[in-house]
N, C-alpha and C positions, 0 to 999 in steps of 0.2 A: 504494500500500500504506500501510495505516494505522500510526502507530507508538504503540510501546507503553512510555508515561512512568513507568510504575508497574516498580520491580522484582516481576521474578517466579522463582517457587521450583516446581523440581516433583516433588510427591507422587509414592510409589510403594507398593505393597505386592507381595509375592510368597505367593499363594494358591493351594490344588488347585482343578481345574476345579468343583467343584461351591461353591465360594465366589465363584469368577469375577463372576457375577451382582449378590450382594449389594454388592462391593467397589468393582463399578463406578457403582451404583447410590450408595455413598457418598460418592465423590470426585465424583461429578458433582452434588453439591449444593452445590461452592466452586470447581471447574472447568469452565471453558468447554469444553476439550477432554480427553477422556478414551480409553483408547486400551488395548488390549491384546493380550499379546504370549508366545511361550515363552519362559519363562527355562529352563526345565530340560524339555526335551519328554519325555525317555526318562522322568521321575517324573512328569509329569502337571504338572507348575508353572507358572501363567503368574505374566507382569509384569504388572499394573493400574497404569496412569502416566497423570499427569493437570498441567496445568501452571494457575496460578491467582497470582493479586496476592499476592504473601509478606506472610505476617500477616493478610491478612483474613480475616473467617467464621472465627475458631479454636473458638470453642462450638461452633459449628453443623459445624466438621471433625468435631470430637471426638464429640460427640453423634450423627452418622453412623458415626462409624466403629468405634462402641460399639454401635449397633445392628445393621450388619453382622455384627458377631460373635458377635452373640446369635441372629440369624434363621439363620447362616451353621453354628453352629458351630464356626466356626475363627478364633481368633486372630489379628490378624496384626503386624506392627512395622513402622511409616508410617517410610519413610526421606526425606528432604526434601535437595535437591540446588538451588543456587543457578542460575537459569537467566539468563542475557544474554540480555534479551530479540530485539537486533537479530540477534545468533547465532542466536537461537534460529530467526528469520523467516529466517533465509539459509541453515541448515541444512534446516530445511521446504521451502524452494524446490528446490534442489538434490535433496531427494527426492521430489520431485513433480513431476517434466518429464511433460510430454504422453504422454497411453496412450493405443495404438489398440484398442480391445477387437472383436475381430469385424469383418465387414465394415462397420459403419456406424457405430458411435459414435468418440469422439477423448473424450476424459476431459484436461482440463488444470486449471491453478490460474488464479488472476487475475493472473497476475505473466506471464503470459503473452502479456496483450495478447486485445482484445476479438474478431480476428480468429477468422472460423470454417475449421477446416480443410475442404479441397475435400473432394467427393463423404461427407462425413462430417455426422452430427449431433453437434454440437458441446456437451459440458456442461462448465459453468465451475464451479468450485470455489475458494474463498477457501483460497490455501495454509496458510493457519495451520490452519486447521478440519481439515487432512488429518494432523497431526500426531500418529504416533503410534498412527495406526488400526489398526497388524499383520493389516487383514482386507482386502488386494487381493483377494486368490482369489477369495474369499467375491461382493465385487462384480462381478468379472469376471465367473464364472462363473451370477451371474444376468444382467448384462446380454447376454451368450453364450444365455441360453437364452432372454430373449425376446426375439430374434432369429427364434429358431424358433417359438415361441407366437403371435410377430402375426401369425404368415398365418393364425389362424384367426379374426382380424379380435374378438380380446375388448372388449366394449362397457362392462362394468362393472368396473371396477380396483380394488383395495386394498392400498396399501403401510405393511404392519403393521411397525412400528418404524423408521419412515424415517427417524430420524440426519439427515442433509446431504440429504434429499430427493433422491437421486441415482438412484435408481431410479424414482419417480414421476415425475422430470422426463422421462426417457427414453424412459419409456411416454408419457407424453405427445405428447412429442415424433414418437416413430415413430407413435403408432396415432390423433394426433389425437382423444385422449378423456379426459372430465375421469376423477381420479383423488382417491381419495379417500385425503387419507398420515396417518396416525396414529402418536402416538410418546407416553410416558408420561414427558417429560420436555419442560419449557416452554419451553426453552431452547434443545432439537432441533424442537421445533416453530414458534418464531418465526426460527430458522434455516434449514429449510426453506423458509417462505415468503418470506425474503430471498433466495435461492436460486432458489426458482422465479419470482422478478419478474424477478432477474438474467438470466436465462435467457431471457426472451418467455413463460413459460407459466404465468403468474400468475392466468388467465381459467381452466384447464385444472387445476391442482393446489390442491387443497383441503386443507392442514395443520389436523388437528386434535388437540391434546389427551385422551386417553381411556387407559385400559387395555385395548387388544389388542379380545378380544372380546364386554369387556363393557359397554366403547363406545355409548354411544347413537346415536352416529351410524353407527356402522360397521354395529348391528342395523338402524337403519333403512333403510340401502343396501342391505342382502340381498338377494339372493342374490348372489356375484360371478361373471365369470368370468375372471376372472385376481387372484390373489392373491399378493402379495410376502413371505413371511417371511425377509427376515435378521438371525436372531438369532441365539441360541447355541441346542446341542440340545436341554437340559431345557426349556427354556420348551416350543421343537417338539412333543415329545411330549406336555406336558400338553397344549396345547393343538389337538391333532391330529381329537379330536371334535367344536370348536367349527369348526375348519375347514372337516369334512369336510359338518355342516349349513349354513355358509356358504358354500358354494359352488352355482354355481348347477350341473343336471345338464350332464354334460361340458363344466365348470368343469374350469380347471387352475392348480395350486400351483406354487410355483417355492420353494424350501427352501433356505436357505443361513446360513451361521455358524458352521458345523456342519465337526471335523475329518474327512475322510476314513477315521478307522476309529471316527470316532461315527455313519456313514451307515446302517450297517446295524438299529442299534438305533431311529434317527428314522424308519430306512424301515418297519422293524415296526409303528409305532406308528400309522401312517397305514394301512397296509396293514389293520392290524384294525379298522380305520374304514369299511374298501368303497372305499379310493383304490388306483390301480394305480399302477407307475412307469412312466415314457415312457420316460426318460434320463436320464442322470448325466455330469455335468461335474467333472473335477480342476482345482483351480490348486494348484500346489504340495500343500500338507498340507488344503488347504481343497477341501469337494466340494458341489456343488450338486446338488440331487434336483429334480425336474420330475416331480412325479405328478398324477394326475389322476380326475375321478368319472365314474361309469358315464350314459351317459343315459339320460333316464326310457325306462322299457320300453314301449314300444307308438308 
C-alpha cells in the first residue's frame, strides 16, 4: 500500500438529490475520490464527500463549486475536516473486507493480498479508491444481475460511467468479451485502466473518455447488447432514448444508482422508449432495473 506524505482534508457538502450531480461533478475536479451518501434520507439530503491534498487547486475548488450552484440551483456550505491520512487508509480497509456478490464474483481491496478466492472470479480494488462510495447496493445489485444476463452469451458490452471499472472488468471477466467502459471524468478513466491491467483484462477492457452517449466511440460501437448504466436517476431518464437506439434488438440494460422508490419513475422513462422490464434487484435502499428491447419482428 502506497503512503500518502501530503496532509489531506476532506471536502463535504450537504445537497437535495437533484444537486447531487452537479456537486459531485465539483469536488471531483480536486478529489481523487468522491463519494456519496444520506445525511438526512427522510428530506431527501445526501452527503457529497471527497478527500484531496489540503490547500491544493483552491481557485479551481472555488470556481467549481460556484459553478455547481449556478447549473444546480442550490447553494451549498463546503465544510473541510482534517483527515490523517494513514487513519484514513486503515479506516478504508477495515471497511472494505472481501464481498461475495452472487455465486461467482469475490469483490476485495489490494490490502488483501493478490490471492484469488476458490470457485470465485476474483476483482481487486485499491482500498483507498472504495472510500466513501455509499453505493454497494447499486454495484451488487448489477453485478447480481449479470449473473443472469450472460447466459445469453452478450457479445457487444458498454459500461457507461464506469468509476473503478468494476463492472467492465467483471463482464469481462465472466463473458470473455472486450468491453467498451466510458466515464466523463479523466481520472475514472485512467483508473479504470489501472484497474483492468490489475486484474488480467487489460486486452478485454477499453477505458475511454467521452460523455455517455455522445461519445464517438461508444456511437461507433452500436449497436450493444449489454449495457451498464450506474449512475444516478436523472441522468437515466434523460438518457433512456439514446439507450433505447443503442441497443442492439433484444439488447439488454442493466440500470443502477438509482434509490428504490426512484425505480418506478427511471422504469417509466424506458418503458416509453419500447424497453420492457425483466427484473429488479434491492440492496438495501438501492435497486437495480434489468430491462430490455423487443426483437426485430420477422
Amino acid at each position: 500500500m502506497r503512503r500518502h506524505a501530503a496532509p489531506l482534508e476532506t471536502l463535504a457538502v450537504e445537497v437535495p438529490d437533484a444537486a447531487v450531480e452537479a456537486y459531485e461533478a465539483a469536488l471531483g475536479t480536486v478529489c481523487a475520490t468522491v463519494g456519496f451518501f444520506f445525511a438526512d434520507e427522510a428530506h431527501g439530503i445526501w452527503r457529497v464527500e471527497g478527500v484531496h491534498d489540503a490547500g491544493a487547486d483552491e481557485a479551481r475548488l472555488q470556481d467549481a463549486l460556484a459553478l455547481a450552484a449556478l447549473v444546480s440551483g442550490v447553494p451549498a456550505t463546503l465544510r473541510r475536516d482534517a483527515t490523517e491520512a494513514e487513519g484514513w487508509l486503515a479506516r478504508t480497509r477495515e471497511a472494505f473486507p472481501e464481498q461475495r456478490v452472487g455465486r461467482r464474483f469475490a469483490v476485495r481491496g489490494t490490502h488483501e493480498g493478490s490471492r484469488a478466492t476458490p470457485g470465485r472470479l476474483t476483482l481487486t480494488l485499491d482500498a483507498g479508491l472504495a472510500f466513501g462510495s455509499g453505493e454497494h447496493g447499486s454495484t451488487r445489485g448489477c453485478l447480481r444481475a449479470l449473473e443472469i444476463v450472460a447466459r445469453r452469451r452478450p457479445r457487444r458490452v458498454l459500461d457507461l460511467g464506469t468509476g473503478s471499472g468494476i463492472l467492465a472488468m467483471a463482464a469481462a471477466k465472466l463473458l470473455r468479451r472486450p468491453v467498451l467502459a466510458t466515464d466523463i471524468e479523466p481520472w475514472s478513466v485512467r483508473v479504470a485502466g489501472q484497474n483492468a491491467a490489475a486484474n488480467g483484462v487489460a486486452r478485454l477492457v477499453r477505458p475511454v473518455l467521452g460523455n455517455g452517449w455522445h461519445s464517438r466511440a461508444v456511437q461507433a460501437s452500436a449497436p450493444y447488447d449489454l449495457v451498464f448504466a450506474n449512475i444516478l436517476a436523472r441522468p437515466l431518464c434523460r438518457m433512456a432514448r439514446d439507450l433505447a437506439l443503442g441497443l442492439a434488438p433484444d439488447g439488454t440494460a442493466i440500470l443502477a444508482g438509482l434509490l428504490a422508490s426512484q425505480a418506478r419513475i427511471v422504469l417509466a422513462a424506458h418503458r416509453r422508449q419500447g424497453l420492457r422490464l425483466e427484473t429488479t434487484w434491492q440492496e438495501g435502499n438501492w435497486a437495480t432495473l434489468v430491462v430490455r428491447k423487443a426483437r426485430r419482428a420477422g
